[in-house]
Backbone as a printed PyTorch tensor [residue, N CA C, xyz], in Angstrom:
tensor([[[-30.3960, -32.3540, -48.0560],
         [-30.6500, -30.9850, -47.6660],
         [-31.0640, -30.9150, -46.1940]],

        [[-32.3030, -31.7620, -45.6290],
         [-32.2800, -31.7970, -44.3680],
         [-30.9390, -32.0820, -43.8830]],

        [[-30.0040, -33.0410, -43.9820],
         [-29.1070, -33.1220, -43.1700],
         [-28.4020, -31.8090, -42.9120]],

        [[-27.8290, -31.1670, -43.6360],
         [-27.4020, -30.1600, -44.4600],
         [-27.8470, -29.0150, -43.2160]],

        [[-29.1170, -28.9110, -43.1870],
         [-29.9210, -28.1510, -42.3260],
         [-29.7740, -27.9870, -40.6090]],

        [[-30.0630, -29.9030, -40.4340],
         [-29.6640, -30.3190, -39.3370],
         [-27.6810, -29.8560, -38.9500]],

        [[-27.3370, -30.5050, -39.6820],
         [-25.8890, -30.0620, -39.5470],
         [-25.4780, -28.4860, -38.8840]],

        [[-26.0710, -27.6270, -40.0560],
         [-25.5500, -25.9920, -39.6260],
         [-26.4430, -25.6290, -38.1070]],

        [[-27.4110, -26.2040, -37.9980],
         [-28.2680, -25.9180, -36.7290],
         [-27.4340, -26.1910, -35.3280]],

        [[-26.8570, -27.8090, -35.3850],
         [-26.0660, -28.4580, -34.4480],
         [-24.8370, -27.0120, -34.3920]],

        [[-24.1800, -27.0520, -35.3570],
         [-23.1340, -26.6360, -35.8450],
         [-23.0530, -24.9680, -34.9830]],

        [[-24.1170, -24.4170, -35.2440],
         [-24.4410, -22.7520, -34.9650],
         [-24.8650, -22.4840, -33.5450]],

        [[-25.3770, -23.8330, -32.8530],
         [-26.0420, -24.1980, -31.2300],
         [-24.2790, -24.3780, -30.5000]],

        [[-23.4800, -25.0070, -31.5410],
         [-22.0390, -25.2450, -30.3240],
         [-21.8120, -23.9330, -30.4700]],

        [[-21.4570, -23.3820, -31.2610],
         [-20.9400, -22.2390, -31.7140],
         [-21.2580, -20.8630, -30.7010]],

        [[-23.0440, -21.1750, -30.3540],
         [-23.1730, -20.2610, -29.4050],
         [-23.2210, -20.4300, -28.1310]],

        [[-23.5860, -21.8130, -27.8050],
         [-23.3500, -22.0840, -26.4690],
         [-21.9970, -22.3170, -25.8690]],

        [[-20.9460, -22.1310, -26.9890],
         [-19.4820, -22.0680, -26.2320],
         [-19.0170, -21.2990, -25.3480]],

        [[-18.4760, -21.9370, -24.6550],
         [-18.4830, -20.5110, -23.3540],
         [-17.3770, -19.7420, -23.7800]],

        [[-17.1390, -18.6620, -22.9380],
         [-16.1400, -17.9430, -23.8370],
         [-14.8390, -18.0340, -22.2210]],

        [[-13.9070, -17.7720, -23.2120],
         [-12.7450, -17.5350, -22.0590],
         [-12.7610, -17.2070, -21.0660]],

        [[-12.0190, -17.8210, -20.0760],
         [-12.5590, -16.9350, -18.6620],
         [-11.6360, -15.3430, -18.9150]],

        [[-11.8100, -14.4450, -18.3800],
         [-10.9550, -13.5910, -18.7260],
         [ -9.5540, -13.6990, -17.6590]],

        [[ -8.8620, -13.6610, -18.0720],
         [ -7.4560, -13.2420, -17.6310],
         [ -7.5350, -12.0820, -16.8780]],

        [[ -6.7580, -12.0940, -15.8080],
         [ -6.3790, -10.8350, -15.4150],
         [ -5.2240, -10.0820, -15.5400]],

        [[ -5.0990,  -9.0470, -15.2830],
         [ -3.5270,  -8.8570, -16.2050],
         [ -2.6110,  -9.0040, -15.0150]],

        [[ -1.4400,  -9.0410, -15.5900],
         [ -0.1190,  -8.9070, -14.6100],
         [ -0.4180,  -8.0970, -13.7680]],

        [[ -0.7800,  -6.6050, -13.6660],
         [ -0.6580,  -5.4850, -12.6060],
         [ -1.7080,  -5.8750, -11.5200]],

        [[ -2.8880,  -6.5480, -12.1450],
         [ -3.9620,  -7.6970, -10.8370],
         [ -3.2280,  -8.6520, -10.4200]],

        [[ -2.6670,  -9.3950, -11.0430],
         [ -2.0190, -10.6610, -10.1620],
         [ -1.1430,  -9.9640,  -8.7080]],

        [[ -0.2220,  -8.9440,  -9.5730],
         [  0.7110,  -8.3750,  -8.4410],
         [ -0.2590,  -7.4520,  -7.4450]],

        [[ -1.2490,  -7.1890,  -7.4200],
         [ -1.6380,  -6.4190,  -6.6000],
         [ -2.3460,  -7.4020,  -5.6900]],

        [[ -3.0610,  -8.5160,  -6.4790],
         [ -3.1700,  -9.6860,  -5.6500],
         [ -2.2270, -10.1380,  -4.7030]],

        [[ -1.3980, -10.4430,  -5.1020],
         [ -0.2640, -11.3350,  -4.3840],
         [  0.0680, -10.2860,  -3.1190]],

        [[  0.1360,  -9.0190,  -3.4620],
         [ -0.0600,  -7.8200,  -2.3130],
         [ -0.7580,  -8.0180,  -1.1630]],

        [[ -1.8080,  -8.2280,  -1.4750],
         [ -2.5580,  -8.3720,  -0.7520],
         [ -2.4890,  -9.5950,   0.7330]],

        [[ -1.7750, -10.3960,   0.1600],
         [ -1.1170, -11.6100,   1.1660],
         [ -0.4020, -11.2270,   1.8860]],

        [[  1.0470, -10.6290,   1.2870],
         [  2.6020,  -9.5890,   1.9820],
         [  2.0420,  -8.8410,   2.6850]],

        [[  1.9270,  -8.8590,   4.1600],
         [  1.3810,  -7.6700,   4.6220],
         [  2.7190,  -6.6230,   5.2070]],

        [[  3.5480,  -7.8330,   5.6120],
         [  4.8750,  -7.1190,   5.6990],
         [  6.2660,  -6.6780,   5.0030]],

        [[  6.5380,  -5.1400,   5.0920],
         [  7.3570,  -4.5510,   4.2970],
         [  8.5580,  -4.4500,   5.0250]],

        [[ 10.0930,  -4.5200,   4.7220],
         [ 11.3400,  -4.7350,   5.7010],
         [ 12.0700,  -3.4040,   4.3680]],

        [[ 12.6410,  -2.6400,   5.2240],
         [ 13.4680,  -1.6530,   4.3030],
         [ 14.8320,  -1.4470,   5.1930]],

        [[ 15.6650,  -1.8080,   5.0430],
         [ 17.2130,  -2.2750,   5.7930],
         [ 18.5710,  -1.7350,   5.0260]],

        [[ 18.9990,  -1.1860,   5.5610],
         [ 20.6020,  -0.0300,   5.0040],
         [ 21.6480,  -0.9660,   5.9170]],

        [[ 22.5150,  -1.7370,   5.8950],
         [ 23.2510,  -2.1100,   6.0670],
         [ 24.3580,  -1.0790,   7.0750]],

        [[ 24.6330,  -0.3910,   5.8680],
         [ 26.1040,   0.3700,   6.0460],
         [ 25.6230,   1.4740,   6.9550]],

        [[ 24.0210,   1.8390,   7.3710],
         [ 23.4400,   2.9220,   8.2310],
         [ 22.9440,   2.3480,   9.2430]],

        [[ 23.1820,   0.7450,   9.1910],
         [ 22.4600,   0.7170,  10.3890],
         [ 21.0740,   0.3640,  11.0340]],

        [[ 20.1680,   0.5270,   9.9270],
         [ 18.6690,   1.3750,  10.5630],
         [ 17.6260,   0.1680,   9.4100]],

        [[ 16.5430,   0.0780,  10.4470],
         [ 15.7170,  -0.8500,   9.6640],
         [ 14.5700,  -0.2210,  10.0520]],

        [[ 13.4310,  -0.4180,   9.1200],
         [ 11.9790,   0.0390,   9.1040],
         [ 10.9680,  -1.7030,   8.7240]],

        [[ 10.6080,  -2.0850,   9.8070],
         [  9.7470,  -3.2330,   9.6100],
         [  8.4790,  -2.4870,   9.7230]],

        [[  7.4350,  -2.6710,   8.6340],
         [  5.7600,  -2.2990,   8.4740],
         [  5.1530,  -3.5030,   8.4160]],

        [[  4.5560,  -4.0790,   9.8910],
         [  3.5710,  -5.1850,   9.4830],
         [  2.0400,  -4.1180,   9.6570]],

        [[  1.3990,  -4.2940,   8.7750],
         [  0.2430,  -3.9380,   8.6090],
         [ -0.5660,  -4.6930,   7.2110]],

        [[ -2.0450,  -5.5810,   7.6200],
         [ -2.4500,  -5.8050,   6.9500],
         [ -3.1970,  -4.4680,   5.3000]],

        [[ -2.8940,  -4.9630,   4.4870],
         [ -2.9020,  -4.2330,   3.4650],
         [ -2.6440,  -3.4410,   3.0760]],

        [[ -1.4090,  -2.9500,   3.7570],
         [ -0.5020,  -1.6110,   3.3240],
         [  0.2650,  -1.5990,   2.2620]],

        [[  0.3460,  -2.8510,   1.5160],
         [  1.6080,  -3.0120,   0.4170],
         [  0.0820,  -2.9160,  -0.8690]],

        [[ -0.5420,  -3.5570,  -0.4620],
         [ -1.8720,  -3.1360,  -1.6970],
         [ -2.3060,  -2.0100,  -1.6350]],

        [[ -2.2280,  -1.2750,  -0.8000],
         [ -2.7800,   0.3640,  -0.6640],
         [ -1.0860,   1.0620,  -1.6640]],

        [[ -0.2210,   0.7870,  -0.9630],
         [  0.5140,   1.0560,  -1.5980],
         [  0.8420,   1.1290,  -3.2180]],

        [[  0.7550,  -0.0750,  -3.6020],
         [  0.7070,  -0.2300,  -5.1450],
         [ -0.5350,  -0.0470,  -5.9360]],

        [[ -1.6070,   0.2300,  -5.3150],
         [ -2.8610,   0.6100,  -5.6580],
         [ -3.3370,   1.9920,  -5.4430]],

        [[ -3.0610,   3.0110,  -4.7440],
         [ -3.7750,   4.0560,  -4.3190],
         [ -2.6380,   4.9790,  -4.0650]],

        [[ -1.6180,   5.2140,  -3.4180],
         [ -0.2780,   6.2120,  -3.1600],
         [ -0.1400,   6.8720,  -4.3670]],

        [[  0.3010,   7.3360,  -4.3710],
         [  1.3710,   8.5290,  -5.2990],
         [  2.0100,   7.7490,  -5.6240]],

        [[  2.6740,   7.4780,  -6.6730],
         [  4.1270,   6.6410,  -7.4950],
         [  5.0430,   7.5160,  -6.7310]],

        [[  5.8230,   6.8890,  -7.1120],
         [  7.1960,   7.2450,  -6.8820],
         [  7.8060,   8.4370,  -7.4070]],

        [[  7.9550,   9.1110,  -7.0310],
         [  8.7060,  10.5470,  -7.6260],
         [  8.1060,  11.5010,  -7.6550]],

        [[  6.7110,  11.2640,  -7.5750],
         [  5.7560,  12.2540,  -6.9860],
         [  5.8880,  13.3340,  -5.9700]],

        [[  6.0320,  12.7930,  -5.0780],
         [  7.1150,  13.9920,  -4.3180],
         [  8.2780,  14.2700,  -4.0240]],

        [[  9.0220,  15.1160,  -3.2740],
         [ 10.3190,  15.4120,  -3.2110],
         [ 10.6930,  14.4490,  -2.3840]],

        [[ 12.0260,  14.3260,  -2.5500],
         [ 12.6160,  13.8730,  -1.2010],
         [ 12.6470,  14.5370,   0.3520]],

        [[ 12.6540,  15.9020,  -0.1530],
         [ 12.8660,  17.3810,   0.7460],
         [ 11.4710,  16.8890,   1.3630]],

        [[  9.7930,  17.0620,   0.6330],
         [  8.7170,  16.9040,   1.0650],
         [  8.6950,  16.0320,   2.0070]],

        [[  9.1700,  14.6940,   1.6590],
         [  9.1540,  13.4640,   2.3520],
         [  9.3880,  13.5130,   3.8540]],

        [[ 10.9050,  14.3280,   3.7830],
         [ 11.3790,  14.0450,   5.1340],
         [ 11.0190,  15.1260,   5.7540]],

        [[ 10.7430,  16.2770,   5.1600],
         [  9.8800,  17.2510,   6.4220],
         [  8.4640,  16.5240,   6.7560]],

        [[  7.5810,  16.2530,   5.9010],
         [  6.3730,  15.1440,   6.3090],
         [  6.6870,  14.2170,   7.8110]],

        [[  7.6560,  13.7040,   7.4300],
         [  8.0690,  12.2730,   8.1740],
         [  8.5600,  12.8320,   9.5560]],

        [[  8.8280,  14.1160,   9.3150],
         [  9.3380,  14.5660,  10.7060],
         [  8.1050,  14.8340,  11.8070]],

        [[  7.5150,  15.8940,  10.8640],
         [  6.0310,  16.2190,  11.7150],
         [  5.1990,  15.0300,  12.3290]],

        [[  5.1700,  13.8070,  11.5570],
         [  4.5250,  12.9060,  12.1420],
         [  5.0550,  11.9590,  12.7000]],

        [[  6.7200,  11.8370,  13.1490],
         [  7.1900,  11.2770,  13.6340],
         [  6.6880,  11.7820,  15.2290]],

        [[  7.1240,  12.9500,  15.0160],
         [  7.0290,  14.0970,  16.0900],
         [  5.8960,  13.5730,  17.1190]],

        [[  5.0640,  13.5430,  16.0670],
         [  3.2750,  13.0610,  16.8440],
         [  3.0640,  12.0210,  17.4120]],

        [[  3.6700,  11.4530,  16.6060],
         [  3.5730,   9.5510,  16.7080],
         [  3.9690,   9.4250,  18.1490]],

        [[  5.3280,   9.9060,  18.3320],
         [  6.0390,   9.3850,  19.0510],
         [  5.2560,  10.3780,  20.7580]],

        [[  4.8970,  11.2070,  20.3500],
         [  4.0930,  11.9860,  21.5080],
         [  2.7640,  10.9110,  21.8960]],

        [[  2.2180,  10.6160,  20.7840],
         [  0.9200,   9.3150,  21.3520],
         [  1.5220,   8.3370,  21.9100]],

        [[  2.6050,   8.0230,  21.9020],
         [  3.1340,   6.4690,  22.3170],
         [  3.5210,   6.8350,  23.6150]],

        [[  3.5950,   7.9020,  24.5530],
         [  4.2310,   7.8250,  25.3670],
         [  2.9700,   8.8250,  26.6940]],

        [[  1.4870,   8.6890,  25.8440],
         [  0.5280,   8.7940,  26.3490],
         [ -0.6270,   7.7420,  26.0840]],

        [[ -0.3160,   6.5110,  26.5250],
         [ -1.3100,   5.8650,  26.3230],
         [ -2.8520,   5.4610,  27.1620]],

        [[ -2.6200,   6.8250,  27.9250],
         [ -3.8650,   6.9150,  28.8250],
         [ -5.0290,   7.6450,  27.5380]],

        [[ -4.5650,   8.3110,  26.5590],
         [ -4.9030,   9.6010,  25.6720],
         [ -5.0830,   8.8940,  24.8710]],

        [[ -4.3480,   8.1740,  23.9330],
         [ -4.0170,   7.6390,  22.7770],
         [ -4.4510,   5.9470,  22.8390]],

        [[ -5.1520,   5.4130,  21.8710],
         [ -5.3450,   3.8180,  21.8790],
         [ -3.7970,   3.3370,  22.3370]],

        [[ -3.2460,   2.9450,  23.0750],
         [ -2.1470,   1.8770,  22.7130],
         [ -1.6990,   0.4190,  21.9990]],

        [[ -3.1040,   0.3220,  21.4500],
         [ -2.8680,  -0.8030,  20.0630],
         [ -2.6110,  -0.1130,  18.9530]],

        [[ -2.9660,   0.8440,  18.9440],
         [ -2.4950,   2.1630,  17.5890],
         [ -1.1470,   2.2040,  17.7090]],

        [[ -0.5920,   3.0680,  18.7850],
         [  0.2260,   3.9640,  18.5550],
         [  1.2890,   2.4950,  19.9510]],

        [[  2.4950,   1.5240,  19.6460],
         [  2.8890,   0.6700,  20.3050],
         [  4.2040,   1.0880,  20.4010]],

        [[  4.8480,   1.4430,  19.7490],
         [  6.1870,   1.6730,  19.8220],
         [  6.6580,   3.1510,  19.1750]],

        [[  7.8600,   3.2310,  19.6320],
         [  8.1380,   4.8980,  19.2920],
         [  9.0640,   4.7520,  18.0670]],

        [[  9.1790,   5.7000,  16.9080],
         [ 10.3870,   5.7950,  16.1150],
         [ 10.9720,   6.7270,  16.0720]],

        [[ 12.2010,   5.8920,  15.8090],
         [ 13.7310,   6.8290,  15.6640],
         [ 13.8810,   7.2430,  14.4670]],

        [[ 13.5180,   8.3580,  14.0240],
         [ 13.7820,   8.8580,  13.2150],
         [ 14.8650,  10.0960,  13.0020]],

        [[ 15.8920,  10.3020,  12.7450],
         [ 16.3380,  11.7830,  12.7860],
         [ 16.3220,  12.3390,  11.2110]],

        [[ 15.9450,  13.5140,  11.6580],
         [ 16.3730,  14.3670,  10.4580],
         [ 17.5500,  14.8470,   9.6800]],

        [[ 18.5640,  14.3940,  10.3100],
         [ 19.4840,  14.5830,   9.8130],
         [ 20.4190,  13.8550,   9.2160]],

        [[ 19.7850,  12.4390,   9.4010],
         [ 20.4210,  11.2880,   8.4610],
         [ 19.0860,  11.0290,   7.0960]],

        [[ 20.2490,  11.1020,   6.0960],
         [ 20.0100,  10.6870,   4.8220],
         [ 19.4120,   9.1790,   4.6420]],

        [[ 18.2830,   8.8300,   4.5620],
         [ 17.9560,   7.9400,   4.7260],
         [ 17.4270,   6.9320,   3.2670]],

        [[ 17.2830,   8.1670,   2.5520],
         [ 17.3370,   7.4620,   1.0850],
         [ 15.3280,   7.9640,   0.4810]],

        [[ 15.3170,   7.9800,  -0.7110],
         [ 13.8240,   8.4120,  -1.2930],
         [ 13.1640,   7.1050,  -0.5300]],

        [[ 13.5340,   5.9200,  -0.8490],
         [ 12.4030,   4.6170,  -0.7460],
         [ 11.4820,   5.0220,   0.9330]],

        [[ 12.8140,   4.3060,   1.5950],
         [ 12.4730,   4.8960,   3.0570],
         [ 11.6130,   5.6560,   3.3960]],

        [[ 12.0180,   7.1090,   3.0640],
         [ 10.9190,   8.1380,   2.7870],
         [  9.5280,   8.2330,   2.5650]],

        [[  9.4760,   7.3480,   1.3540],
         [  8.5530,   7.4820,   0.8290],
         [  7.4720,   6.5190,   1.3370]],

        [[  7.9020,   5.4690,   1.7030],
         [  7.4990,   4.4500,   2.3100],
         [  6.5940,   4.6640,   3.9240]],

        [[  7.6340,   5.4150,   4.4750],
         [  6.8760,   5.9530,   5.7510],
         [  6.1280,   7.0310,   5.4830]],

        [[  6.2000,   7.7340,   4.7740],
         [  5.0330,   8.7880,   4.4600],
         [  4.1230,   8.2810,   3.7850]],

        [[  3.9980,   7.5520,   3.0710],
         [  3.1070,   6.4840,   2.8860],
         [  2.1470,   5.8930,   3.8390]],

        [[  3.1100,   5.2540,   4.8040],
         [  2.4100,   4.6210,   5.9620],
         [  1.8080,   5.1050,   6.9190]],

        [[  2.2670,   6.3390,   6.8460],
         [  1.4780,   7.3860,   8.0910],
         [  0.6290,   8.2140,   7.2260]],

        [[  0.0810,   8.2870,   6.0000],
         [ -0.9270,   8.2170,   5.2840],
         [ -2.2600,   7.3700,   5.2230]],

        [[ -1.5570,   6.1140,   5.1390],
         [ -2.3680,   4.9940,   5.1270],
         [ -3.1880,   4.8230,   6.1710]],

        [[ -2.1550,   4.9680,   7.8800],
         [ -2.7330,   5.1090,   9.0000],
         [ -3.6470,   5.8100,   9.0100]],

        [[ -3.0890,   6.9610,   8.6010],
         [ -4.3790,   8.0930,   8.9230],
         [ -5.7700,   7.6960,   8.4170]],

        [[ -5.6330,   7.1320,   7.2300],
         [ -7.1420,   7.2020,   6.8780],
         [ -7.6480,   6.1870,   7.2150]],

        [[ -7.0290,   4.7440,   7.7030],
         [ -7.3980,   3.4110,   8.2190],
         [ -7.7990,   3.8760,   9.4090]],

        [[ -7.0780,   4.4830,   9.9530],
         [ -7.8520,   4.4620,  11.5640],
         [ -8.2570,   5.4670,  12.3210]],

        [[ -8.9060,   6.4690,  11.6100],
         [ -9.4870,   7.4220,  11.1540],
         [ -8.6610,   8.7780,  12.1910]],

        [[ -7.4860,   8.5070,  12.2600],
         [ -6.6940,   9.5840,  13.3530],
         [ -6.2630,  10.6470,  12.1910]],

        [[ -5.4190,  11.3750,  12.9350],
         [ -5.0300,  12.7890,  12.2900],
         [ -3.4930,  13.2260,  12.9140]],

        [[ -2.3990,  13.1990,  12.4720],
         [ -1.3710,  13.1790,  12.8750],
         [ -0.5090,  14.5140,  12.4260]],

        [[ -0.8230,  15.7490,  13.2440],
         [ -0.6060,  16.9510,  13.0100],
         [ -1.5890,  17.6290,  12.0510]],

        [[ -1.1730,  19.0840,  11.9960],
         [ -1.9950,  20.0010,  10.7770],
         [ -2.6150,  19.5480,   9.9510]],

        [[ -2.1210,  18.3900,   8.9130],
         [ -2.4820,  18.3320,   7.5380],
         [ -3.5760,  17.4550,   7.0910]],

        [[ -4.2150,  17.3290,   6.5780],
         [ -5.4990,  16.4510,   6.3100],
         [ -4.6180,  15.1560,   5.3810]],

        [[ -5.1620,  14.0170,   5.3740],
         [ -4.4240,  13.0430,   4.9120],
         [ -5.3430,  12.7390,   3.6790]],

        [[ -4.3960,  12.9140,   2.6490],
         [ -5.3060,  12.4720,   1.5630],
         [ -4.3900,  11.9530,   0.6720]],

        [[ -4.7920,  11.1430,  -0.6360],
         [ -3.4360,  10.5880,  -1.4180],
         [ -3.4050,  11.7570,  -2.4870]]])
């Protein structure tokens, strides 16, 4: 009976001092992890021509973490957005007495009148979102919020 005793005691001490699993994280953490590394995004049309390189640290984790999904807005929304702040952008870049010039380095070509596709779109309105609230600027009328 002592043994018996001894036994379930040993027995009930592993039992609780077992550590428990580490927890897992799920798939949608790993990928937002791994985000976090990619800082650069490449969006390239072949048959148009036209490439959009985004190096910015943590824009692809803001992205998959905090943006609007996809379809959230129009396409229509997108590219009037993208215009207004192209508009701006490209007005700071070509005042860099006014404007940081580590901000604002190069100008984009954007026209409005090429079809450039939702991703694209969405992607740069995205990014001139992201800007806005990273570096605490304001790029026309609208308050930047997700």
């Amino acid at each position: 009976m002592k043994y018996i005793l001894y036994f379930l005691l040993i027995v009930g001490f592993i039992l609780s001092c077992k550590t428990s699993k580490p927890s897992t994280a799920s798939k949608k953490d790993e990928n937002l992890e791994a985000l976090k590394q990619n800082d650069t995004v490449t969006i390239a049309n072949k048959e148009e021509e036209y490439e959009i390189i985004i190096i910015e640290p943590g824009f692809n984790y803001w992205v998959a973490s905090q943006a609007q999904p996809r379809g959230f807005y129009s396409q229509t929304f997108l590219e009037n957005r993208n215009q207004l702040y192209v508009i701006e952008w490209n007005q700071r870049v070509l005042q860099p007495q006014r404007y940081p010039p580590n901000l604002y380095e190069l100008q984009i070509n954007y026209d409005q009148g090429t079809d450039y596709g939702y991703e694209v779109n969405y992607l740069l309105y995205n990014y001139f979102i992201y800007f806005q609230l990273t570096y605490k600027q304001r790029l026309g009328p609208f308050v930047p919020r997700i």
